[in-house]
C-alpha positions as CSV (number, residue, x, y, z in Angstrom):
1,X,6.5,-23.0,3.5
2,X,8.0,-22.0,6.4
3,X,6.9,-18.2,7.4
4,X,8.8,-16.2,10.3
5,X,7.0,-17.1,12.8
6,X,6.3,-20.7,12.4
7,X,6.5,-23.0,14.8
8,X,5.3,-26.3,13.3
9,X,1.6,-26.0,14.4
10,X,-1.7,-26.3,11.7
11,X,-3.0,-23.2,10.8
12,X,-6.6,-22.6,9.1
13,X,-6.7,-21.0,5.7
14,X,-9.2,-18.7,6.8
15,X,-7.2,-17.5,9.3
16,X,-4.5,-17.2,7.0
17,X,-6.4,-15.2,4.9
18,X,-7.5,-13.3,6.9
19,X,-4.3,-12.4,8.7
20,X,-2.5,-11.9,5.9
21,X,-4.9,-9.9,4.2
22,X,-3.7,-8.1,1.6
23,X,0.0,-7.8,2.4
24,X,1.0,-10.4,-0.4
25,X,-0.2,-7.7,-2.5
26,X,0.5,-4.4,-1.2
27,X,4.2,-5.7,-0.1
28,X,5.8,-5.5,-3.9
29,X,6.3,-2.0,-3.8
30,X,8.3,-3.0,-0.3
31,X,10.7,-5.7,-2.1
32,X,13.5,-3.5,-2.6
33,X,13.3,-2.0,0.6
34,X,13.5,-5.3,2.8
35,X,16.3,-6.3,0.6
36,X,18.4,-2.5,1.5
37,X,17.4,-2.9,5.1
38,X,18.3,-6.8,5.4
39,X,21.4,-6.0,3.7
40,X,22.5,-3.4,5.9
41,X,21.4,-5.7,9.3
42,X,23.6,-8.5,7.7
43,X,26.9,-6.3,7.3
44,X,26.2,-5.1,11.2
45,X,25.6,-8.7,12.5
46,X,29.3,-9.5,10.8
47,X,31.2,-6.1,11.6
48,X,30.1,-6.8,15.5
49,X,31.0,-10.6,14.9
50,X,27.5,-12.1,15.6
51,X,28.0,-13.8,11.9
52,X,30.9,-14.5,10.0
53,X,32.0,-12.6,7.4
54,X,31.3,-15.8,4.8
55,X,28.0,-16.0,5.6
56,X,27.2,-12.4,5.6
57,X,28.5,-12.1,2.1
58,X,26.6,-15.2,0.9
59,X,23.5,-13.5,2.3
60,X,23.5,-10.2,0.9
61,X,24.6,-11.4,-2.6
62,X,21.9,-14.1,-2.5
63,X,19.6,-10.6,-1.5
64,X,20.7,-9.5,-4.3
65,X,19.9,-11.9,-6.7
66,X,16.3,-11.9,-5.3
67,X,15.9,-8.3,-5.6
68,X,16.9,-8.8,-8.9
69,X,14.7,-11.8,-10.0
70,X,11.8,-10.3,-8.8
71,X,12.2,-7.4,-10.4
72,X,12.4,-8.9,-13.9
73,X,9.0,-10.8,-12.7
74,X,10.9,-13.8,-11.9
75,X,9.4,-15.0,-9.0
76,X,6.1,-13.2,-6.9
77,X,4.8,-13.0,-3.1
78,X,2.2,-15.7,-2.4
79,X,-0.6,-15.8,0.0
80,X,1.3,-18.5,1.3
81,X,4.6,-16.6,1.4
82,X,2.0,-14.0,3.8
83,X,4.6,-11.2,3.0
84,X,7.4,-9.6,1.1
85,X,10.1,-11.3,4.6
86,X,8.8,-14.9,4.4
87,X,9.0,-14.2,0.6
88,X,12.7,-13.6,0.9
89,X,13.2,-15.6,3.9
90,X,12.3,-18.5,2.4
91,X,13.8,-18.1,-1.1
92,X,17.3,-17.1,0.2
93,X,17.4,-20.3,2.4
94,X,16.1,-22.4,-0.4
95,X,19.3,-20.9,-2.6
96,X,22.3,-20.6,-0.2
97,X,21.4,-23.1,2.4
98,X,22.0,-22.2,6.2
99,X,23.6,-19.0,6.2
100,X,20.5,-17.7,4.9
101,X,18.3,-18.9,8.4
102,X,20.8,-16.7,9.8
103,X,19.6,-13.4,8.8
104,X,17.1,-13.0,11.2
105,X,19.2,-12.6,14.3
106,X,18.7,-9.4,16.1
107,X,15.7,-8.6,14.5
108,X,11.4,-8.9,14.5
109,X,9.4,-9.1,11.9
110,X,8.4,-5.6,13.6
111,X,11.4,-3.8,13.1
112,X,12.2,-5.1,9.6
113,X,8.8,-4.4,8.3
114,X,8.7,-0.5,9.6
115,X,12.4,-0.3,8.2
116,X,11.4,-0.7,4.9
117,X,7.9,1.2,5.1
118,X,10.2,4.3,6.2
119,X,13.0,3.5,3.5
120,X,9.7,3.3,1.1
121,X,8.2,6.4,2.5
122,X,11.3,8.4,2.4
123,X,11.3,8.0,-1.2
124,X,8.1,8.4,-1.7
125,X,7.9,12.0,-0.3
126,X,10.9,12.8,-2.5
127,X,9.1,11.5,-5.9
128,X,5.3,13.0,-5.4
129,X,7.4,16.4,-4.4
130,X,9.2,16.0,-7.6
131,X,5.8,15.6,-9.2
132,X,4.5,18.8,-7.8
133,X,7.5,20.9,-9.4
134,X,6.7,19.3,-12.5
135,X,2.8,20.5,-11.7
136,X,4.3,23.6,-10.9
137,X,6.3,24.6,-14.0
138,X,3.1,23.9,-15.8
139,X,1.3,26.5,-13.9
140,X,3.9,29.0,-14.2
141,X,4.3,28.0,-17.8
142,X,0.7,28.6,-18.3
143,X,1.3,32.1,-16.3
144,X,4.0,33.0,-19.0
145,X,1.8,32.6,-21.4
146,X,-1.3,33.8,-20.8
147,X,-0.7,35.7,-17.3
148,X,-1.5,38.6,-18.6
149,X,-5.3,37.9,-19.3
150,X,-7.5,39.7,-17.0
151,X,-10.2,37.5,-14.8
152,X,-12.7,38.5,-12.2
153,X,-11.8,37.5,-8.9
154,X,-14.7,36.6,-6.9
155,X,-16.3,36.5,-3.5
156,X,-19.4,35.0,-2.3
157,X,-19.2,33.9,-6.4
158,X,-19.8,37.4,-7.1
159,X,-17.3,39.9,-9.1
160,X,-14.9,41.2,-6.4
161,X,-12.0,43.0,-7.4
162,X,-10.1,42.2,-10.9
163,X,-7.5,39.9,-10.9
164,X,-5.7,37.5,-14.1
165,X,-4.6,34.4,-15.1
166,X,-1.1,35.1,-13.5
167,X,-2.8,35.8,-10.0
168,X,-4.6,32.7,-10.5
169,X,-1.5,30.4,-11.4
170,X,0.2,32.2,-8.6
171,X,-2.1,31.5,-5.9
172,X,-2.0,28.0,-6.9
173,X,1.9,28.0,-7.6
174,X,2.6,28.8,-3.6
175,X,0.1,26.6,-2.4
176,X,1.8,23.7,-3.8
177,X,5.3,25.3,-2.6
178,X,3.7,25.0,0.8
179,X,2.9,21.7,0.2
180,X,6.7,20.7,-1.0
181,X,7.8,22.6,2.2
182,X,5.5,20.0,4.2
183,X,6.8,16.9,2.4
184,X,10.3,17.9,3.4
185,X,8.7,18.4,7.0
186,X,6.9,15.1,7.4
187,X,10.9,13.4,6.7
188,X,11.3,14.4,10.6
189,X,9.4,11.7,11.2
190,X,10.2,9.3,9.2
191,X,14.1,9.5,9.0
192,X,14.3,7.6,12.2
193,X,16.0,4.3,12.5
194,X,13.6,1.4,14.0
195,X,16.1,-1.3,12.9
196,X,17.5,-3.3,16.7
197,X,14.3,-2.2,18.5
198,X,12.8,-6.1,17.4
199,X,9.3,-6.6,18.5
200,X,9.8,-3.4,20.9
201,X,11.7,-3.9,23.4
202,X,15.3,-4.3,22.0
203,X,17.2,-7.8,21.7
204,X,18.7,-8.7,25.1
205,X,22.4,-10.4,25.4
206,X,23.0,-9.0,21.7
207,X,25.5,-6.4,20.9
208,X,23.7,-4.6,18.3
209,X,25.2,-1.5,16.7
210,X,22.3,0.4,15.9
211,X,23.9,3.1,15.1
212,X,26.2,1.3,12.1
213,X,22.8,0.2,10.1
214,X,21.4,3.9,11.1
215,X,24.5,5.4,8.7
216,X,24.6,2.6,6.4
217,X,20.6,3.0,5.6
218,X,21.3,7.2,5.4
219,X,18.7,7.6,8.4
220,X,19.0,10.8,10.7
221,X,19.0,9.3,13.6
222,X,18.7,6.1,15.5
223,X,15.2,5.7,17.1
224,X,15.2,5.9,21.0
225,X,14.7,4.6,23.5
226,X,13.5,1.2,21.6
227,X,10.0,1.6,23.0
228,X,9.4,4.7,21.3
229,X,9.2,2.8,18.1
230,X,6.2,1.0,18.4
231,X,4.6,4.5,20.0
232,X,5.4,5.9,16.4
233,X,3.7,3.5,14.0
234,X,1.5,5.7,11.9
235,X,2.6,8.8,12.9
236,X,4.7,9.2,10.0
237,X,2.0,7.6,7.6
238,X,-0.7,9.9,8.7
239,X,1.8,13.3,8.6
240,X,2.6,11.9,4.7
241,X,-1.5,11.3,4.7
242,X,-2.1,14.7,6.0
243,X,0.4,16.9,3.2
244,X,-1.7,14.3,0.5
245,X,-4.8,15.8,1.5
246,X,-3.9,19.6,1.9
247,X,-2.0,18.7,-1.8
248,X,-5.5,16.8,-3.2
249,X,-7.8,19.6,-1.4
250,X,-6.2,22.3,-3.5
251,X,-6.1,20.2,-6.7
252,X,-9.9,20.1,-6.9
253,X,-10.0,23.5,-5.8
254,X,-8.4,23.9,-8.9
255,X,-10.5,21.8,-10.8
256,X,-13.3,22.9,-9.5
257,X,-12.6,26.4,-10.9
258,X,-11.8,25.0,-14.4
259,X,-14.7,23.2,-14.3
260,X,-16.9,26.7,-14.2
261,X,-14.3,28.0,-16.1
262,X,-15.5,25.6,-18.6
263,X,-19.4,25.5,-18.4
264,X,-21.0,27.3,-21.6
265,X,-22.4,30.3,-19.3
266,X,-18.2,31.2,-19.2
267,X,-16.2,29.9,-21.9
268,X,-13.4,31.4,-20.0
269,X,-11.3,28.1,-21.2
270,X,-11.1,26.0,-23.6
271,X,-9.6,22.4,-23.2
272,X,-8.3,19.8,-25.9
273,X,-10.2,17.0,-26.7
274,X,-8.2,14.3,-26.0
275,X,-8.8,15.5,-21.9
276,X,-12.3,15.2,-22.1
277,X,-14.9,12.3,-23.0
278,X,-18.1,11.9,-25.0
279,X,-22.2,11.1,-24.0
280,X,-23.2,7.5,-24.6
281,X,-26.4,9.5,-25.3
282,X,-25.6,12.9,-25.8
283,X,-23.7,12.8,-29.2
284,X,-22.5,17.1,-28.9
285,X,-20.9,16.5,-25.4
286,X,-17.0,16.7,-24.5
287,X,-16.9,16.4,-21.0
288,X,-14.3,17.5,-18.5
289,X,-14.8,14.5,-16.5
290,X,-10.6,14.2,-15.6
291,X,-11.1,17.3,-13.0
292,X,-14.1,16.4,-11.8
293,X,-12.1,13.2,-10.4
294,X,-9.4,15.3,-9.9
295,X,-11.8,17.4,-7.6
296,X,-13.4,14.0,-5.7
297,X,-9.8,13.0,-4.9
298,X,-9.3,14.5,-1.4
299,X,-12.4,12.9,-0.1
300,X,-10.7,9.7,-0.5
301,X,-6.8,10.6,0.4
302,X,-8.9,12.6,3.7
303,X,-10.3,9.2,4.2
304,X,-7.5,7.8,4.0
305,X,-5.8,9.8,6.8
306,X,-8.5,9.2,8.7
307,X,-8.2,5.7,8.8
308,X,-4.8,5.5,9.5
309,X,-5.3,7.9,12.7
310,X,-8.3,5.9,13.6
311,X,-6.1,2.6,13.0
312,X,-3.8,3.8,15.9
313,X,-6.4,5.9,18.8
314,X,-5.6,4.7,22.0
315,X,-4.2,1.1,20.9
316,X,-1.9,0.2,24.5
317,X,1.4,0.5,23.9
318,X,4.1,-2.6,22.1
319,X,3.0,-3.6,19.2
320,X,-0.2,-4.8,17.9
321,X,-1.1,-6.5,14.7
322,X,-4.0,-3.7,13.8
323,X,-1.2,-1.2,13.1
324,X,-0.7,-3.7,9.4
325,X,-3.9,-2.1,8.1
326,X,-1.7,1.1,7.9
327,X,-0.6,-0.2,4.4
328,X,-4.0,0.3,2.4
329,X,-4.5,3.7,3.2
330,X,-0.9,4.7,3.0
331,X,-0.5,2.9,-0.4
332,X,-3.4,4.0,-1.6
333,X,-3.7,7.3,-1.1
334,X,0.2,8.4,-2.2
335,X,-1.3,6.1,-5.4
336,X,-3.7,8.8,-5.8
337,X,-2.1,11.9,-5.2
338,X,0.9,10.4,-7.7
339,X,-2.0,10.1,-10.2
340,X,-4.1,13.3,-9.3
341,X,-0.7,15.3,-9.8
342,X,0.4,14.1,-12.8
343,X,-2.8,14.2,-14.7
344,X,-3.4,17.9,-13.7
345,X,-0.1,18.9,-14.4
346,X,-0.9,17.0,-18.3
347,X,-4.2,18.9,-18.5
348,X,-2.9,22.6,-17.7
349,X,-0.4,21.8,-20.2
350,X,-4.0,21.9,-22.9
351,X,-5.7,24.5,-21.0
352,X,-6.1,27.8,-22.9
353,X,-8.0,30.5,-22.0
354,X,-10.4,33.1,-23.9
355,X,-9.8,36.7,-22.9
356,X,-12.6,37.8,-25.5
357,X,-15.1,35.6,-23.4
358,X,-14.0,37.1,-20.4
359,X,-15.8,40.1,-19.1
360,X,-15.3,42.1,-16.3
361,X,-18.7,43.7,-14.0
362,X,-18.1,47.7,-14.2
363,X,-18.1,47.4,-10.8
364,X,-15.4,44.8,-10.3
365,X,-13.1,48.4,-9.7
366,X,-15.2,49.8,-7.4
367,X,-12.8,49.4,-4.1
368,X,-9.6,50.5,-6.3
369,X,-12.0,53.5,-6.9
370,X,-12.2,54.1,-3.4
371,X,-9.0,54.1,-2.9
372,X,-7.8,56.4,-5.7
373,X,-10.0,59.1,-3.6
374,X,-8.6,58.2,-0.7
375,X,-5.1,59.4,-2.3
376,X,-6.0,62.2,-3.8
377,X,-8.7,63.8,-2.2
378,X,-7.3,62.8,1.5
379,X,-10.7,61.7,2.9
380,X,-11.0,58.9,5.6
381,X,-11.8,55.7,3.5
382,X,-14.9,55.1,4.6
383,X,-16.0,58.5,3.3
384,X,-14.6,57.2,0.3
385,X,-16.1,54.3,0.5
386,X,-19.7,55.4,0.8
387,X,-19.2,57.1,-1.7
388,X,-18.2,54.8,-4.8
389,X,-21.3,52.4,-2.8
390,X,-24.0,55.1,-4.2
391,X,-23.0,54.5,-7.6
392,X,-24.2,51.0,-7.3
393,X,-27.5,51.1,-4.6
394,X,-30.4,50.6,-6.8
């Protein structure tokens, strides 16, 4: 096993292990990715004649053929591949020969890795938001339905003012349209082309056309100058981090409010059974333990961004190799909002609510009281005001 950066010297399975990490893991979700951005490297190196046009075609349909194979569970990274490149690397020389050591001109391990994490990311953003419109029509299809049963809106968890199930879905419905606005935001940053900045500083004495592999891998814009890229690791990850966590905060908000909706002192809602589980002990028990892990979800995707902006804090500039524990984080906490979405958008499709358990305090209409006076009577509203307050001073 040859890995990119091997120059023939021992190296200590700890060390291995330790340095690659996880990375033989976490990279099979970045497979595909390598294989569009090696691809698109490949044709450039040809059209600007720094490889012939035999070998680049021998290349990218050996790519290809990996992609495919390891798709249908073919062939796997290894610990001892390290990664998803020396995975390919290695494979595609072992099949087409020579041409295949070629593929690496022009390029770092560094450049080719945050290539596909933004290829991976940019798709990313477009699935979860497609999630959350599929969370979405099941709020506003839960609106249609039952929007018109009246609920107490609360401050202070106190009867406020009255309010319904549609006001309820509503509130929800635009917080996640904000959150689809801020996916589509965060692609600012990660729509920029890293490909030909190598391990930072660009590849000397090469005639790279950046800007050919920038429109062939439908980026915005070619990243520059090429010392900007390494200044960027994370940035992206933690923007995408930062929309997971608003999105996960106002799940459990959610949750959180179906859970009381829930409890026997309301029996505002009822929920099916197959959402909720039993008592090992307890043999009367159906418990809505989906939302309460719904609602412990942003304290792991907050973590999450947390690392990955701790990760990066004042590292110097150029690359270092403490910005590859950005995968974990990253991986894991789009795996959870993924999950979180899709479970709650399930459960709301169950959820129905009980407008003869629902009762509103008398004084829930206090403040529209006021303001009917106000109206009609033409008094200052604080005259008003104090006036609908005596009815309720004990």
């Amino acid at each position: 096993m040859s890995r990119l950066w091997d120059k023939g010297l021992p190296l200590d399975e700890r060390v291995l292990r330790y340095t690659a990490g996880e990375d033989h893991l976490l990279d099979v979700r970045l497979v595909h990715y390598d294989v569009l951005g090696s691809i698109a490297h490949v044709e450039m190196l040809a059209e600007t004649g720094l490889l012939s046009d035999a070998d680049s075609a021998a290349i990218c349909a050996g790519l290809r053929q990996l992609a495919a194979e390891f798709a249908a569970g073919d062939w796997a990274i290894s610990l001892e591949d390290e990664d998803a490149h020396t995975a390919l690397e290695s494979r595609l020389i072992a099949n087409i020969g020579t041409a295949g050591a070629r593929m690496h001109l022009g390029r770092s391990r560094n450049d080719q890795v945050l290539t596909a994490l933004r290829l991976y990311l940019r798709d990313a953003a477009v699935d979860l938001t497609e999630r959350i419109e599929n969370l979405r029509a099941s709020l506003q299809g839960l609106s249609q339905c039952q929007g018109k049963v009246p609920l107490p809106g609360y401050t202070h968890m106190q009867h406020a003012m009255p309010s319904s199930v549609a006001l309820w879905c509503g509130g929800f419905d635009e917080a996640f349209a904000d959150i689809v606005a801020g996916l589509q935001a965060v692609q600012r940053r990660v729509n920029k082309n890293p490909l030909g900045s190598a391990a930072g500083y660009g590849t000397p004495a090469l005639p790279l056309d950046r800007d050919l592999t920038t429109r062939k891998l439908g980026f915005d814009v070619t990243q520059n100058p090429v010392t900007a890229v390494q200044l960027s690791r994370g940035k992206a990850e933690s923007a995408l981090l930062f929309e997971i966590t608003l999105l996960t905060q106002d799940l459990g908000r959610m949750a959180s409010d179906l859970l009381l909706f829930y409890t026997q002192e309301f029996t505002y809602i009822a929920l099916p059974a197959e959402v909720t589980t039993g008592s090992s002990i307890m043999p009367q028990k159906r418990n809505p333990d989906v939302l309460e892990l719904i609602r412990a979800a942003s304290a792991t995707t907050q973590a999450c961004l947390d690392e990955s902006l701790l990760i990066t804090a004042k590292l110097p500039s150029g690359y270092q190799r403490d910005l590859q524990r950005l995968k974990a984080p990253l991986f894991r906490g789009i795996d959870l909002a993924i999950e979180s979405v899709d479970i709650m958008a399930y459960v709301l499709d169950g959820v129905r609510f009980i407008a003869e358990n629902i009762r509103l305090d008398p004084g829930i209409y206090a403040a529209e009281e006021a303001n009917r006076i106000v109206r009609e009577e033409g008094v200052p509203f604080r005259d008003a005001y104090r006036r609908v307050a005596e009815r309720f001073v004990k």
